[in-house]
C-alpha positions in Angstrom: -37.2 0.4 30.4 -34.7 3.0 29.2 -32.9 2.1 25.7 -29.6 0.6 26.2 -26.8 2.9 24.6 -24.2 1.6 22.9 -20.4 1.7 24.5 -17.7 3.0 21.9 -16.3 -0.4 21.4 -19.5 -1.9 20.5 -20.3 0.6 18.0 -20.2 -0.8 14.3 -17.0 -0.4 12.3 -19.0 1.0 9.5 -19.7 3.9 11.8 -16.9 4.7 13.7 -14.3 7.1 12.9 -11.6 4.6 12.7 -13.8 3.1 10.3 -14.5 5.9 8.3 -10.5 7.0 8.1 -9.7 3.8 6.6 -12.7 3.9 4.2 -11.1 7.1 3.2 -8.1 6.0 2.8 -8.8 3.2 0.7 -11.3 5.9 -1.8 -7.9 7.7 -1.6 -5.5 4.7 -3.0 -7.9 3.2 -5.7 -8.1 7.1 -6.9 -4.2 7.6 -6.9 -4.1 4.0 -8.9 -6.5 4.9 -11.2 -4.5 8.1 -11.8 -1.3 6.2 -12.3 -2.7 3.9 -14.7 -4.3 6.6 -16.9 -0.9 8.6 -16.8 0.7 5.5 -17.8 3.0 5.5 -14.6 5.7 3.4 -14.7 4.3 -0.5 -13.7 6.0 -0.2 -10.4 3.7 2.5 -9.5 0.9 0.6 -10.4 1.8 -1.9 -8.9 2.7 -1.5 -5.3 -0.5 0.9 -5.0 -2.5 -2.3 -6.3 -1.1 -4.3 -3.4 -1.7 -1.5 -1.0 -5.4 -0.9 -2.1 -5.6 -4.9 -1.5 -3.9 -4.5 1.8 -6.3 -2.2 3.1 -9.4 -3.8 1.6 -8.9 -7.0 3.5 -7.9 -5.0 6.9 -11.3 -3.0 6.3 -13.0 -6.9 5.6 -11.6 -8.1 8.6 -12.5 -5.4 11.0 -15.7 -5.5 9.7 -16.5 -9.3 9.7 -15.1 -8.6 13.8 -12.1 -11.1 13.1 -9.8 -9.4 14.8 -11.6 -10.1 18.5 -12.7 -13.3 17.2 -9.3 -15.0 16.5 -6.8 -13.8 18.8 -3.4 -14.8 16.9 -4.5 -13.4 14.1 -2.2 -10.6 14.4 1.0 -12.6 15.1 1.5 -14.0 11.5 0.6 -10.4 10.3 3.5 -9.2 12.5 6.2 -12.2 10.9 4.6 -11.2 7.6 6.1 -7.8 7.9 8.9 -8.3 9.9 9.8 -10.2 6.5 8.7 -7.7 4.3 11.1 -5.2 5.8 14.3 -7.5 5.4 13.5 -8.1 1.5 12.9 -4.5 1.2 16.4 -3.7 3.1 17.8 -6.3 0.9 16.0 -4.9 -2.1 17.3 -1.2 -1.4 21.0 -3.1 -1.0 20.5 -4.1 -4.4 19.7 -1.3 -6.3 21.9 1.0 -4.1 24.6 -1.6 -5.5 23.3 -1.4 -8.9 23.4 2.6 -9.1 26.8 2.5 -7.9 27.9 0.5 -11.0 25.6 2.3 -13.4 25.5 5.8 -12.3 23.5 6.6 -15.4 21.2 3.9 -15.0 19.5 1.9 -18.0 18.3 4.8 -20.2 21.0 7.2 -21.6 19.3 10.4 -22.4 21.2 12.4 -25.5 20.7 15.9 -26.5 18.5 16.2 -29.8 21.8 18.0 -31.6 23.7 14.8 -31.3 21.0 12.7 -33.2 21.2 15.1 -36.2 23.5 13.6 -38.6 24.6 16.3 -40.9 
């Protein structure tokens, strides 16, 4: 009998190159987080690379638990999801564009240190 070679679809995601990419990537955003959080980044910082290190931990779950031939509209809600996710971030930019056009300055006034001396 002669062994029976894996196709490159059948291959484990563990060991595919796909699989290591998004391995990488997610090594790559927990450092970057890690970085933010010891530079004492702004939360916002901290906070969307949180959600993306999530993101891609449950992507790299999924693909390797095989969901993603198992259930075949798994990918639709994930398209509504961020079809959504797009608006409020359109809407979110509206904001703050609208925001900055009121406040050019925005919330913190920096001063030169010769104006704080009082003589």
């Amino acid at each position: 009998m002669q062994p029976v070679k894996l196709k490159s679809k059948h291959r484990s995601f563990c060991f595919s190159v796909k699989g290591h990419v998004k391995m990488l990537r997610l090594a790559l955003t927990v450092t970057s987080m890690t970085f933010f959080i010891l530079a004492q980044a702004p939360e916002p910082y901290i906070v969307i690379t949180g959600f993306e290190v999530t993101v891609i931990f449950f992507f790299i779950i999924l693909y390797m638990l095989r969901l993603d031939r198992v259930i075949d509209c798994l990918f639709w809600p994930l398209l509504m999801f961020g079809l959504l996710a797009a608006v409020c971030c359109i809407a979110d930019g509206a904001l703050i564009y609208r925001k900055l056009l009121f406040n050019p300055s925005g919330p913190y006034q920096k001063t030169a240190v010769h104006d704080k001396l009082v003589l």
